[in-house]
C-alpha positions in Angstrom: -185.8 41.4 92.6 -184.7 41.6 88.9 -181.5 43.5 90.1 -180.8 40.5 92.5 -181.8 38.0 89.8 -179.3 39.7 87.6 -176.5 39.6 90.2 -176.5 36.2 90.8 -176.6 35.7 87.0 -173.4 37.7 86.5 -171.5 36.0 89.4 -172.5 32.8 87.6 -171.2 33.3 84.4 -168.1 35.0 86.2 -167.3 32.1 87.5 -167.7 29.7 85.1 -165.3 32.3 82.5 -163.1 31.8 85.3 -163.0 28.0 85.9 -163.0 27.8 82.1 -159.8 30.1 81.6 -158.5 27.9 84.2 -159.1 24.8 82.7 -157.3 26.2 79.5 -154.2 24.3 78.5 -150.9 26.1 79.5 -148.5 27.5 77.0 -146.3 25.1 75.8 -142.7 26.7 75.9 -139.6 25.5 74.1 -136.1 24.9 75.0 -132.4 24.6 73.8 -129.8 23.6 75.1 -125.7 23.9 74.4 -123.0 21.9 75.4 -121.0 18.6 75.5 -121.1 15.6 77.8 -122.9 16.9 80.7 -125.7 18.3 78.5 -126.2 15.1 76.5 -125.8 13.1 79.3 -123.2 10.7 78.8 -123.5 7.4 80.2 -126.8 8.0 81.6 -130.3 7.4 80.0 -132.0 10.1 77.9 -134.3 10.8 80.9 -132.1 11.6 83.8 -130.2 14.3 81.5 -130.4 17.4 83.0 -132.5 19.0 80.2 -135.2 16.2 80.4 -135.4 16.4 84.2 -135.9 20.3 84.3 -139.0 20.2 82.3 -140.3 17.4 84.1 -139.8 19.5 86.9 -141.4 22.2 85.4 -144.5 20.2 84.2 -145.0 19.2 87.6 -145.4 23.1 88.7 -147.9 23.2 85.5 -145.3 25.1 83.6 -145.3 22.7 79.8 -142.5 22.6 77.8 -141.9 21.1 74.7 -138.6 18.5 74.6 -135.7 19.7 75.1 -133.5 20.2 71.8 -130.1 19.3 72.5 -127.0 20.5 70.2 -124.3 18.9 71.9 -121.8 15.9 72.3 -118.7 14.3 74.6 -115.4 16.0 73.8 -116.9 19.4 72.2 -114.9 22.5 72.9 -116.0 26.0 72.4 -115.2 26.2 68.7 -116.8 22.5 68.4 -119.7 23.6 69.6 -119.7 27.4 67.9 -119.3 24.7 64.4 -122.0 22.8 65.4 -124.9 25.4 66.0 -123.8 26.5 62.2 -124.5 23.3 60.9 -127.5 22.4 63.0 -129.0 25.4 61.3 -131.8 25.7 64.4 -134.2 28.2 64.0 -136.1 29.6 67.4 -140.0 29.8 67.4 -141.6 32.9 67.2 -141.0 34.2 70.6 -137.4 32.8 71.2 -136.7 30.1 73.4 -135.4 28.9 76.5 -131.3 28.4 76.1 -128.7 26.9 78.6 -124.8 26.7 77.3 -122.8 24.9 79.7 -119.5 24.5 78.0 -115.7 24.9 78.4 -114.3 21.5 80.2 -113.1 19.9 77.4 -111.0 23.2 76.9 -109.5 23.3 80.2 -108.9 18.9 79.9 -107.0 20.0 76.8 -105.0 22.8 78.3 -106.5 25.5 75.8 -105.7 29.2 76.9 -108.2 30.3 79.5 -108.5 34.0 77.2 -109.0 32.1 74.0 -111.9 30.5 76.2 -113.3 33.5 77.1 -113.2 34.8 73.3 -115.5 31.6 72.2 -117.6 31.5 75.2 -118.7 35.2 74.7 -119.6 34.4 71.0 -121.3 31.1 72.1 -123.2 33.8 74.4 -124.3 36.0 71.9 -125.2 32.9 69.7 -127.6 32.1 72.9 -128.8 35.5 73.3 -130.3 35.8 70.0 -131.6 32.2 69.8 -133.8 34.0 72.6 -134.2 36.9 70.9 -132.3 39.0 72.9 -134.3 38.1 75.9 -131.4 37.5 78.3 -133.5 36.6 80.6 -134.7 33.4 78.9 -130.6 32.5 79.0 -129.1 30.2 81.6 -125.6 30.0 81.9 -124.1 26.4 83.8 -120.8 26.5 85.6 -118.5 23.8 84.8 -118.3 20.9 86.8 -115.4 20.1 88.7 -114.0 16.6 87.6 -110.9 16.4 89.0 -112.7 14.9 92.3 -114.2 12.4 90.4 -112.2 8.7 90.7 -111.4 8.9 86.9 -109.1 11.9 88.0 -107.0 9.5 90.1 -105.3 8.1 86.4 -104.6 11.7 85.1 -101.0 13.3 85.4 -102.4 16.4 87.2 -103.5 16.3 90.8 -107.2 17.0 91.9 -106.1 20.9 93.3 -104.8 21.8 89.9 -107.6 20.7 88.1 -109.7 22.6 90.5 -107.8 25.7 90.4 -108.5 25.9 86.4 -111.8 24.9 86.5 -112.3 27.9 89.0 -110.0 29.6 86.5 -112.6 28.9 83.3 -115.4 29.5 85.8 -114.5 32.8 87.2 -114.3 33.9 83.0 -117.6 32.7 82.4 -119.5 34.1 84.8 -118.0 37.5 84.4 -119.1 37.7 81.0 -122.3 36.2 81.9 -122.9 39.0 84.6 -121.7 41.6 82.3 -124.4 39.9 79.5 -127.4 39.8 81.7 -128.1 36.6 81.8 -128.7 34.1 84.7 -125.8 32.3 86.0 -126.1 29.0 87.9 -122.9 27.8 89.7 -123.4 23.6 90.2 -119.8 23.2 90.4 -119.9 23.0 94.6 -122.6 20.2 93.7 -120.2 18.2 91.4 -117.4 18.6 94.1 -119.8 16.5 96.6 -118.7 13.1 95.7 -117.0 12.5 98.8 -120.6 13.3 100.6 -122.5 11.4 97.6 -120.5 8.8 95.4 -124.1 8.2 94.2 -123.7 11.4 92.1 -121.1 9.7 89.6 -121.7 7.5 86.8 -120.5 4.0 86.5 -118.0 5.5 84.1 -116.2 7.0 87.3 -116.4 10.8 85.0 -119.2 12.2 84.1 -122.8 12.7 86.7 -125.6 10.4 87.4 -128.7 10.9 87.3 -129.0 11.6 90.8 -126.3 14.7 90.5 -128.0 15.8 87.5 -131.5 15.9 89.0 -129.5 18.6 91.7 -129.0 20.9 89.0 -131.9 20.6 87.7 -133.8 21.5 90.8 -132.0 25.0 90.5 -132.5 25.4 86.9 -136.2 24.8 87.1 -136.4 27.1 90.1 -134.7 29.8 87.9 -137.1 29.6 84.8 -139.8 29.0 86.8 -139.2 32.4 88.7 -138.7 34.2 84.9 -142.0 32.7 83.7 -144.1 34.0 86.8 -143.0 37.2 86.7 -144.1 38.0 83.3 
């Protein structure tokens, strides 16, 4: 009887440990992000950026992270940012965080050599790698977006194929170096090129996303951290 009595006592306290560890507040994890327009979100509000709507995502799926901090700005190019991060002086937490670099449009807009872009954009990697501690895992790479479909195109000297053809060109650089890194590579470029399907995906500047296009990519980028985090 005292053996029973003693049973039921240790599957009671079992499961309240359980319901308690449960109940426990999730990590909170942190994230950076790298870039220029499309990562500060020009001409849309601070919430549809594609940072804010990834760990809103996230929260949802009880994954917590803190808000997002952003080094980035309209019109940066690789060595823009690379100056940037030096003077922003960020230091990671303890364990690293979580860092996306989408960068590398402005260089193709201003007709910079595709190998000087891959020079900058694997040091901008590096940069990223060791913001997560060398954790290259907890590094997300974006593909450029393609703007030349985008009804601001229409006014620029070069048609909409050439500006896809070196967007393609800058994308097929940095996602070889982000394969040979290690790190996770998300290509939203065949998202960006749906404007014919969606014109709800530009802005009212006629350039850069809209919320609605940004909450696309971050549907995959979530999906991609979310997939790290449960497997540890």
């Amino acid at each position: 009887m005292r053996y029973i009595r003693f049973s039921f006592a240790l599957i009671f306290f079992t499961i309240t440990l359980v319901t308690l560890i449960s109940m426990t507040p999730d990590k909170k994890y942190t994230m950076l992000c790298l870039g220029d327009s499309y990562t500060i979100g020009e001409s849309v509000a601070e919430q549809d950026r594609f940072p804010m709507q990834t760990v809103e995502l996230l929260k949802h799926e009880g994954i917590n992270f803190d808000k997002p901090t952003i080094i980035a700005r309209t019109g940066w190019t690789t060595d823009e940012l690379a100056l940037a991060i030096k003077e922003a002086k960020y230091l990671p937490p303890a364990e690293g965080a979580y860092v996306t670099l989408l960068i590398g449009v402005n260089n193709q807009y201003r007709n910079r050599d595709a190998e000087q872009y891959r020079h900058e954009f694997v040091s901008l990697l590096k940069t990223a790698i060791a913001y997560a501690h060398g954790k290259t895992e907890h590094v997300f790479v974006l593909s450029i977006p393609d703007w030349g479909v985008t009804p601001f195109a229409e006014k620029d000297s070069r048609s909409r194929e050439e500006i896809g053809k070196a967007i393609d060109l800058y994308n097929n650089i940095n996602r070889e170096e982000s394969l040979k890194a290690h790190v996770h590579y998300i290509d939203i470029t065949p998202i960006s090129r749906q404007l014919n399907e969606h014109p709800e995906y530009v802005a009212e500047d006629g350039l850069h996303p809209s919320g609605k296009m940004y909450a696309e990519w971050a549907k995959l980028l979530a999906g991609e951290i979310k997939g790290v985090i449960l497997e540890r």
